[in-house]
C-alpha positions as CSV (number, residue, x, y, z in Angstrom):
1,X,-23.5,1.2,-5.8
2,X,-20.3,3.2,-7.1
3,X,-17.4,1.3,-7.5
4,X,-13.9,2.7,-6.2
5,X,-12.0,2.8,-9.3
6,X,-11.1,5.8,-9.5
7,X,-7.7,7.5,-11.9
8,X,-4.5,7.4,-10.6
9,X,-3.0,11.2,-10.4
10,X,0.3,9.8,-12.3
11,X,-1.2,7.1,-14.3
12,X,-5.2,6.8,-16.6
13,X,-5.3,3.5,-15.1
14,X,-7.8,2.8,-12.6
15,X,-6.9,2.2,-9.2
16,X,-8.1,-1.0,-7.2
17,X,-8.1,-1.9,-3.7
18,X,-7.2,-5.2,-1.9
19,X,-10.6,-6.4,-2.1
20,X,-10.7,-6.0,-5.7
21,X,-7.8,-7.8,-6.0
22,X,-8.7,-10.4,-4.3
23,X,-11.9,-11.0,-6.1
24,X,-10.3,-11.1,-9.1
25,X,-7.9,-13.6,-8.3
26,X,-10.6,-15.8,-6.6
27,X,-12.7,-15.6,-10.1
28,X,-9.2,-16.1,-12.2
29,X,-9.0,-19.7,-9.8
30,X,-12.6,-20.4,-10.8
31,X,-12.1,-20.6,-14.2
32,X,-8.6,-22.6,-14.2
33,X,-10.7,-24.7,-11.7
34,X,-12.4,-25.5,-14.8
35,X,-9.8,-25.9,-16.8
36,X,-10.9,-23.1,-18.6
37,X,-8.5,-20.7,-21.4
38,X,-10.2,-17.0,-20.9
39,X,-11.2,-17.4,-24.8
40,X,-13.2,-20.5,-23.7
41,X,-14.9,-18.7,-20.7
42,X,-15.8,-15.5,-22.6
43,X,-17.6,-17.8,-25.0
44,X,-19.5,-19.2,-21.9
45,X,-20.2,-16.3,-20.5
46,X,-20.6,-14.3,-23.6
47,X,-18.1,-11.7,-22.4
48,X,-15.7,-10.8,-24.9
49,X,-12.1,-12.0,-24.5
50,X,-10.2,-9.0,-24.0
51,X,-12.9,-7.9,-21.7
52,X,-12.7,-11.1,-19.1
53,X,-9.3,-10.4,-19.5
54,X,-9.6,-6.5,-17.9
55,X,-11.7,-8.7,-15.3
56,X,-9.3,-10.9,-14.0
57,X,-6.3,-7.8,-14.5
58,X,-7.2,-4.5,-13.9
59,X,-11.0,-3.8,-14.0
60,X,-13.6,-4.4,-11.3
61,X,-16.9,-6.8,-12.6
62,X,-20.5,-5.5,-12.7
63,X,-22.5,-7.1,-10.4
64,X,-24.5,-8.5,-13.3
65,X,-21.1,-9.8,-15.2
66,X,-20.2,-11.3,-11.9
67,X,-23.5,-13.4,-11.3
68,X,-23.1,-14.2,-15.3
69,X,-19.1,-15.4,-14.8
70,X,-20.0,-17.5,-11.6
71,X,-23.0,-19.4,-13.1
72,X,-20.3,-19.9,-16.0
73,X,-17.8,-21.6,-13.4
74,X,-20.5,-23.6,-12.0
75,X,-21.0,-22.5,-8.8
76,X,-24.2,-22.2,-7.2
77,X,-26.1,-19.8,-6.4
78,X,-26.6,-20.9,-2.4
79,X,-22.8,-20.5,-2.8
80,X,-22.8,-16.6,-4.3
81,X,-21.9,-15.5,-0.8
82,X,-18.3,-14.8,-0.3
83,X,-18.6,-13.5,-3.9
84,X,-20.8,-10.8,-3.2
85,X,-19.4,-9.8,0.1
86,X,-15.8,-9.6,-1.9
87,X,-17.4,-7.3,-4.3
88,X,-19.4,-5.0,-1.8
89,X,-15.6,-4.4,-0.4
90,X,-14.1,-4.1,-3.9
91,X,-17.0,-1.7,-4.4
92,X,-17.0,0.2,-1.3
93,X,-15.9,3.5,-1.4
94,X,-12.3,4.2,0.2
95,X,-11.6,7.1,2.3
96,X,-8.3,8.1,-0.2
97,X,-11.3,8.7,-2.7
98,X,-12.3,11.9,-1.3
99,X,-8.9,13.3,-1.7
100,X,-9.1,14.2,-5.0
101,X,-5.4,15.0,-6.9
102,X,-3.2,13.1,-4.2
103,X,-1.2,10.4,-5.3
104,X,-2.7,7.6,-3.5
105,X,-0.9,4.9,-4.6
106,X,0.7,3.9,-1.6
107,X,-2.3,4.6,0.8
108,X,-4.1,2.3,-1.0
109,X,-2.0,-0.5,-0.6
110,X,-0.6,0.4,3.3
111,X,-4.9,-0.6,3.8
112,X,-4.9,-4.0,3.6
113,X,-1.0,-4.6,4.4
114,X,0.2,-5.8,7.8
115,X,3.9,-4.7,7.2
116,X,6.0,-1.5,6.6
117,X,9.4,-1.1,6.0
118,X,10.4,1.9,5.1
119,X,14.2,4.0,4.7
120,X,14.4,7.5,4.6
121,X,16.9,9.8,3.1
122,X,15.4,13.2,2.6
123,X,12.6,13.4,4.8
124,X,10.8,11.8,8.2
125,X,9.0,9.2,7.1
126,X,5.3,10.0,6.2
127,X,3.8,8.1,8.9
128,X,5.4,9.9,11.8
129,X,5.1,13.4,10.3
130,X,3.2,16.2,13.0
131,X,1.3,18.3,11.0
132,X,3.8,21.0,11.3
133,X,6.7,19.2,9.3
134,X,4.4,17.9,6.8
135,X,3.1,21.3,6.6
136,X,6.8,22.6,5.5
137,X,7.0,20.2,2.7
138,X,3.9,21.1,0.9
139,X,1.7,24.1,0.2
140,X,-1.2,21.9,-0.3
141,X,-3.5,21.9,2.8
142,X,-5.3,18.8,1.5
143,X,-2.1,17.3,1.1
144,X,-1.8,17.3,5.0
145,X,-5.1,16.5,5.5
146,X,-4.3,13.2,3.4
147,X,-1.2,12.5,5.2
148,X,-3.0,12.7,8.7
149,X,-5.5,10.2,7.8
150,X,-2.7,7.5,6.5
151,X,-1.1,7.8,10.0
152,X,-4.1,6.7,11.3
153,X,-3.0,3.1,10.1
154,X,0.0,3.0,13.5
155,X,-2.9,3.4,16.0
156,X,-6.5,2.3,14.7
157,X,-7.0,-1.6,14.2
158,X,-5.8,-3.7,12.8
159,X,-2.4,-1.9,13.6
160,X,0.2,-1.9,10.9
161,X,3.9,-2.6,12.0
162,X,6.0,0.3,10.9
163,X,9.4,-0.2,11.0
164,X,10.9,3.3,10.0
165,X,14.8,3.5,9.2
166,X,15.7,7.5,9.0
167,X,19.2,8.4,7.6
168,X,20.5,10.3,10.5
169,X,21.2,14.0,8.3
170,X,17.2,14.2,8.2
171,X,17.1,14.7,11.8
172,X,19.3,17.5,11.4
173,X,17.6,19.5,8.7
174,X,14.2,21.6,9.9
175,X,13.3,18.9,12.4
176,X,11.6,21.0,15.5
177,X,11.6,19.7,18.7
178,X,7.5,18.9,18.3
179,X,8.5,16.2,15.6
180,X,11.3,14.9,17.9
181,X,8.8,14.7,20.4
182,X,6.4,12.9,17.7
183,X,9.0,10.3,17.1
184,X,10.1,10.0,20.5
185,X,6.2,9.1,21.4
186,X,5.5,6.7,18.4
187,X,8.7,5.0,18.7
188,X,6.9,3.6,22.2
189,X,4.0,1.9,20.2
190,X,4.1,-1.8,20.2
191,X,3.9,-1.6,16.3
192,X,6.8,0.5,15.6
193,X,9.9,0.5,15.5
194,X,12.1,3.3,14.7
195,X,16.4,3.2,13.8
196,X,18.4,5.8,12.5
197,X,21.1,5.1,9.6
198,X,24.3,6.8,9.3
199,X,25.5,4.9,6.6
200,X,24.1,3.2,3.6
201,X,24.5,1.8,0.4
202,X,20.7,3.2,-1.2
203,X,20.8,6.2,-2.9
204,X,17.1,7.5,-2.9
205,X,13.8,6.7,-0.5
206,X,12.4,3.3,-0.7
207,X,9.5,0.9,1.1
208,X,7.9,-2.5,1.4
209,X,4.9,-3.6,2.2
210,X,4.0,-7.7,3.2
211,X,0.2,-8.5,4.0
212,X,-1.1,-11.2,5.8
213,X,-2.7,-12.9,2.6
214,X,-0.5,-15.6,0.9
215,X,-1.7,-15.0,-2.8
216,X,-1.4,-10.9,-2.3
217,X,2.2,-9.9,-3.1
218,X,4.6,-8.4,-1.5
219,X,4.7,-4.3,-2.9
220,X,7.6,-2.0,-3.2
221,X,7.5,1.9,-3.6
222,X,11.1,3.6,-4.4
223,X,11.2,7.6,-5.0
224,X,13.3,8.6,-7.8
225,X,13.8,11.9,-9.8
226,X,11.1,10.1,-12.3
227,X,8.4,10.2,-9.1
228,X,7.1,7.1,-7.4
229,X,7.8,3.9,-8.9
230,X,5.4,0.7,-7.5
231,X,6.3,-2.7,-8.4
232,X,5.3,-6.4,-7.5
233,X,7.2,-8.0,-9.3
234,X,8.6,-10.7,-7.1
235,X,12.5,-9.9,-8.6
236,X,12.0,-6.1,-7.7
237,X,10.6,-7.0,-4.4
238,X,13.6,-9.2,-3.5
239,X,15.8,-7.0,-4.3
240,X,14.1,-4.5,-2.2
241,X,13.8,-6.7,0.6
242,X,17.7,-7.6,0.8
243,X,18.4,-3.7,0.4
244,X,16.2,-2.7,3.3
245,X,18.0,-6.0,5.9
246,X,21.1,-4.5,4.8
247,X,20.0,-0.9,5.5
248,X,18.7,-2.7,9.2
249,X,21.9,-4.2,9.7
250,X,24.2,-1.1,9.4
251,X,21.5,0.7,11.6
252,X,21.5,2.0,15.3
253,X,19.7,0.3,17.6
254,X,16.2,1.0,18.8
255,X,17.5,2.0,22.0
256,X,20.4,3.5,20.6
257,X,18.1,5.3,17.6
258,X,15.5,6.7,20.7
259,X,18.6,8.0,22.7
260,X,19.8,9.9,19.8
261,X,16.2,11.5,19.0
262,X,16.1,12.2,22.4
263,X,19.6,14.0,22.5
264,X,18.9,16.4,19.7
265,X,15.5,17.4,21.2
């Protein structure tokens, strides 16, 4: 089985998915469980230091190594279960794999997330994009190709709740009355809500995502002239997070943000 780390297009890191995550906190708990330091589990387990330390950070386990760090921890094999089904999902294959040269960052994590909030300056947010806008603001037909399957996210379930705030120039600049109509349409979903911003304090693009799981942090994305910047850092989040309810305060309404969308088209 092929694992989906994969490189980032902005970074040689490899790139893991919730599940991955996830498995490697759960085998970090195991070993403080046993009161373990990661120098006194390698020995155990006869995995080099630095290496259980990739493991529980930033690099996906064999199978083998995981078998080898759970008999380590003590934990039986009757009990391997959740184990191996958390690493046949950390494993598996995600669909941003096959796009080859996008930045998937942010795909990856709006997966497993339950929340969105997002605040546009330059551009409709890429989640409510037609194909025809997104088709204006890149030459790169697989680019578009990637950005339709993301959106997939507002409709297929589990449904992610989008809540979009759109500075109110974007809807004057190249926005067609198809992507009115798109916004006018999605802004009825049960999952979304849409509010347009005249005024606000944040100079550039930026989003957070929340997830359902307790132990998976809270991720924020913010667009810059340096390109994408992704942090979980609880700090940076919170920041993030009071921006974004001030950004919700100054806002229209829903009703009020619909009515306008509806007046330009």
């Amino acid at each position: 089985m092929k694992h989906d780390i994969m490189p980032s297009s902005s970074s040689a890191r490899p790139i893991l998915n919730y599940h991955a995550r996830k498995l490697q906190r759960m085998l970090k708990k195991l070993r403080e469980q046993n009161r373990l330091t990661q120098a006194e589990a390698g020995e155990r387990a006869h995995i080099e230091t630095k290496k259980l330390g990739r493991l529980e950070r930033r690099q996906l386990p064999t199978y083998h190594e995981l078998v080898i760090l759970l008999d380590a921890y003590g934990v039986p094999s009757c009990d391997y279960g959740p184990y191996v089904e958390q690493w046949e999902l950390a494993s598996k294959r995600p669909w941003w794999w096959e796009f080859d040269g996008e930045d998937v960052r942010c795909a990856r994590m709006e997966d497993e997330a339950s929340r969105k909030i997002e605040f546009q300056l330059g551009r409709i947010p890429t989640l409510l994009q037609t194909e025809a806008y997104a088709g204006m603001t890149t030459a790169n037909r697989n680019t578009v190709a990637f950005r339709r399957r993301q959106q997939e996210r507002l409709t297929a379930e589990p449904r992610l709740e989008f809540h979009a705030l759109i500075h109110e120039s974007v809807l004057r600049q190249g926005v067609d009355r198809e992507q009115l109509a798109r916004l006018a349409e999605v802004a009825e979903l049960p999952n979304v809500t849409i509010q347009v911003v005249a005024h606000t304090g944040l100079a550039g693009s930026v989003s957070l995502l929340s997830f359902d799981d307790p132990d998976e942090p809270d991720c924020a994305f913010a667009e810059s002239v340096f390109g994408l910047v992704e942090s979980q850092d609880p700090e940076q989040t919170g920041k993030v997070r009071r921006a974004l309810c001030d950004v919700t305060r100054r806002a229209a309404s829903p009703a009020e943000s619909l009515a306008l969308i509806r007046a330009l088209w």
